[in-house]
C-alpha positions in Angstrom: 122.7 81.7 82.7 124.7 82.7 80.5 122.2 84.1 78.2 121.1 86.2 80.7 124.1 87.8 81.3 125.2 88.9 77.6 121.9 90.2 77.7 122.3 92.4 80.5 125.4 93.5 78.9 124.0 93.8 75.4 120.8 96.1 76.9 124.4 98.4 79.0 126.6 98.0 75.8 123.5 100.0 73.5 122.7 102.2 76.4 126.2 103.5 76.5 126.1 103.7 72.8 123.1 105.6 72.5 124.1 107.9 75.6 127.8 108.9 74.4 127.0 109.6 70.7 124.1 112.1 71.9 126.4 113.6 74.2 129.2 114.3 72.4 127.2 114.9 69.2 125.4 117.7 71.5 128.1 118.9 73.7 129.8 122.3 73.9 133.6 121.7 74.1 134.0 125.2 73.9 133.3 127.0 77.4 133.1 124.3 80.1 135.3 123.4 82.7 135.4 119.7 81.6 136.8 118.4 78.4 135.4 116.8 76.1 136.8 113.1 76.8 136.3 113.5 80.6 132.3 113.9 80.0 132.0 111.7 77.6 134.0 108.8 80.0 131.2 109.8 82.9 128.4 109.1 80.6 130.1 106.2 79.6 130.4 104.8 82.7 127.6 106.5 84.2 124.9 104.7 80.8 126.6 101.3 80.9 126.0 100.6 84.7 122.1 102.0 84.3 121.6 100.2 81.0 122.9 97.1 82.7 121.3 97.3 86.3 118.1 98.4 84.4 117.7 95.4 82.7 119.4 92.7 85.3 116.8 93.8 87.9 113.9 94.4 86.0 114.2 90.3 85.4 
């Protein structure tokens, strides 16, 4: 059980990887009305819980 549960958070761990390093990499800090951090926290948050749900329920 417990192998399936570092993978689901192994498959949310790279997702938010992947998703935050695009994002910031891409990102103009320069004339929106969020900073930097704050987006980068929601896609954080936001590519953890799909990366993890994703692969939980597709078990």
């Amino acid at each position: 059980m417990s192998l399936l549960k570092s993978k689901h958070l192994l498959n949310g761990i790279v997702s938010l990887v992947v998703s935050v390093a695009i994002t910031v990499w891409l990102a103009d800090d320069e004339d929106a009305p969020w900073s930097l951090t704050d987006m980068a926290m929601a896609v954080a948050v936001s590519s953890f819980l799909s990366g993890f749900f994703t692969s939980y329920f597709a078990d």
